[in-house]
Each structure stands twice: as C-alpha cells, then as structure tokens.
N, C-alpha and C positions, 0 to 999 in steps of 0.2 A: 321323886323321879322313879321311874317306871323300867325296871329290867327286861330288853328289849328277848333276854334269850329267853328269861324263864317267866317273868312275869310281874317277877318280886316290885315290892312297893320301897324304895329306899329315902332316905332323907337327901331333901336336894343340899346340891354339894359335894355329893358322894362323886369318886371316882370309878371304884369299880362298885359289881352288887353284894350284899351283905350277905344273900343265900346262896350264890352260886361262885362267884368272884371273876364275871365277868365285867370287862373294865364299858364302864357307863361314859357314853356320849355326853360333854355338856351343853346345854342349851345356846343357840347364838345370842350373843350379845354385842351390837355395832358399837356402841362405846367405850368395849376396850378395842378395837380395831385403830389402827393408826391413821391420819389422814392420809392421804397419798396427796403429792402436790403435783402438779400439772407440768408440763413439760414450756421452757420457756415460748414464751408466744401462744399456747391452745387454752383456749378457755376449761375451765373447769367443768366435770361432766361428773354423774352423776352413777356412784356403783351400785350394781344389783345385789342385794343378798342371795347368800352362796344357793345355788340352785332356781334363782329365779332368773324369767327370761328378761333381757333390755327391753328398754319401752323407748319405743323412736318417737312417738303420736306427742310432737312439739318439745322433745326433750333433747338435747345434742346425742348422737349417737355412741355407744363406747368403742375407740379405737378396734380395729384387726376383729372382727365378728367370726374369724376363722377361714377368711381367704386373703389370698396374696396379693399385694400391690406389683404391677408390674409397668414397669419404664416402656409407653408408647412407641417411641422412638427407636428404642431395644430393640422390641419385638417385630414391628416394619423391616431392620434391615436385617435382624436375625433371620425372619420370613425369605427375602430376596436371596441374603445368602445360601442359604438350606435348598434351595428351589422349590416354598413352601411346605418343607415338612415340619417346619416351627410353624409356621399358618397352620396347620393342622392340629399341632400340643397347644398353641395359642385359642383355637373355638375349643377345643374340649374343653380346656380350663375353664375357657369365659361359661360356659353351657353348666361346668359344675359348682363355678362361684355362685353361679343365681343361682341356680337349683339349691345350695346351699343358705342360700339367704330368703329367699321366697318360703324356707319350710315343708314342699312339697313335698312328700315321700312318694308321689307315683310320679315325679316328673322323668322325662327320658335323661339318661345319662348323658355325658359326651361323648363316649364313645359311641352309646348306639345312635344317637344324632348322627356322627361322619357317617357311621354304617347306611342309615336310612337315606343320609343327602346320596352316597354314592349309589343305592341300589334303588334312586327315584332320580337316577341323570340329572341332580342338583334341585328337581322341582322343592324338595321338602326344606330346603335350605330359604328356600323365600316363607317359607310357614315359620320354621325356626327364628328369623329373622323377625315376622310381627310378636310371636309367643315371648322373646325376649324382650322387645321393647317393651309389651305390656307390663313383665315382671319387677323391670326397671322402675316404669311408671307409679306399679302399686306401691315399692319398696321407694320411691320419691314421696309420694304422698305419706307413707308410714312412718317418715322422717321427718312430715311435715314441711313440705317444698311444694309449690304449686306441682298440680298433673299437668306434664307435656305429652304430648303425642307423636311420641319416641316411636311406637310399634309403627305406624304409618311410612316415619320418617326411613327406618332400617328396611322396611319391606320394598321401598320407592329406590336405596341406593343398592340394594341387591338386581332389583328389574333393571337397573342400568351399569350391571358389572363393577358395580364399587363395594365390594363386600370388606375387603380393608377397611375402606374409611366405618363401616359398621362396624364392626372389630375395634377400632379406634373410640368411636363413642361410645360403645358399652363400657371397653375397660377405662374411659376415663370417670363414666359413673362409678363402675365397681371402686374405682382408685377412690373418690372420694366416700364412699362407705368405708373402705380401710384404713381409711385414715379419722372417720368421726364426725366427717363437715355433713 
C-alpha cells in the first residue's frame, strides 16, 4: 500500500504510513459491505461502488438521484392558491431536476429559464418545453423504457395554453426517477 502523502511503500493492512504516520486509506472491499434489503414491495436494485456513477441502460434505477419528489396535486392547488407564484418555484425546480439528471453543465438554469421566458413574452417557454421533453425522453431511454415523443407532446400543450398539464407530465416522469421505476 502506497503513502498517498509521501510516497512510502507500506505493507497492505497498514493503517497509517510507517515513514511519515499518515493514516492510509484502505482499499474497497464490497464483501464486508452489509447487504441492504429493499423496502417492502420494491424490487431489489443494484448499488454502485462508492464514486461510481448508476447505470440506468436496463438495470432499475437507484431510488432519489438527488431530486425531489413532489405530490402533483400539491403543486396544481398550491399554484392556484399563490396566484402562480408556486407555478413559478414549481418550473424552476422541474428545469433544475433535469438539468440535474441529464448531466449537462451548460444547461440554462431555472432561474435563467423564467428570466428568458419573461424577457422573450413567453416565446422561449415553447423552446424550453420541446428541450425538456427531449431530456426526459433521453433520461427514458437511459433507463431503458421505450423513447416517447414527450418533447412534441409538451411543445403542442404549451401552443394551446396548457402549460400546467406540462408541468404535470414532466414532474410525473421526474417522480418516477425518484422513486427507481
């Protein structure tokens, strides 16, 4: 085992290093790891080792990828009640769940998203609307789920003022990535 600070050559098993007494990393080993057992009713899935990324391409997804699940129905009347200013924290989220999940480091935020929808009088909100279907679509496919043509679908209820019900089938995709299905 190899002294990460100074260089030193130690015998594996050592805790720290024998020239400097820096305490030594030990190698991973998934067989002392305990199994985790599944939650009543979810099939069993499949853990990454520590630092590796999941692999969706036919394998069940691993629970919560690091965005929120949020109750549809919630958000619809929290929206009405607020007078849309929860529609408003509700697209940015959805904007930064998939950007979050898509991997993209140059995708627009959600916030600069509302900024652009307001400063193009909604036009860029019909753009936003196919760019998210599509990311859905990849992040279906990468799960291994037939590709729908979601971005179509979202761009078509936007041109006819139903941008809700679009809000609605994004976060019910997103919901089922947080959950693993």
């Amino acid at each position: 085992m190899i002294c990460p600070v100074c260089g030193a050559n130690n015998p594996d098993g050592s805790n720290v290093c024998a020239s400097c007494g820096s305490p030594l990393q030990q190698a991973f080993d998934p067989s002392q790891q305990p199994y985790q057992q599944p939650y009543p009713g979810q099939q069993p899935y499949q853990q990454p080792y520590p630092g590796q990324q999941p692999y969706y391409g036919g394998q069940r997804a691993i629970p919560n990828p690091g965005i929120q699940k949020r109750e549809i129905v919630t958000a619809i009347i929290l929206s009405i009640v607020t007078c849309g200013i929860y529609g408003i924290i509700w697209f940015i989220n959805l904007t930064d769940d998939s950007n979050k999940l898509s991997g993209d480091p140059n995708a627009t935020s959600g916030g600069m998203a509302f900024l652009f929808g307001l400063l193009t009088c909604g036009i860029y909100m019909f753009y936003w609307a196919y760019k998210r279907g599509e990311i859905i679509d990849n992040l279906n496919v990468q799960r291994g789920m037939p590709r729908t043509n979601n971005a179509v679908l979202y761009l078509v209820l936007n041109l006819f003022g139903l941008g809700i019900v679009t809000y609605c089938l994004m976060q019910s995709e997103l919901n089922k990535v947080a959950d693993g299905i």
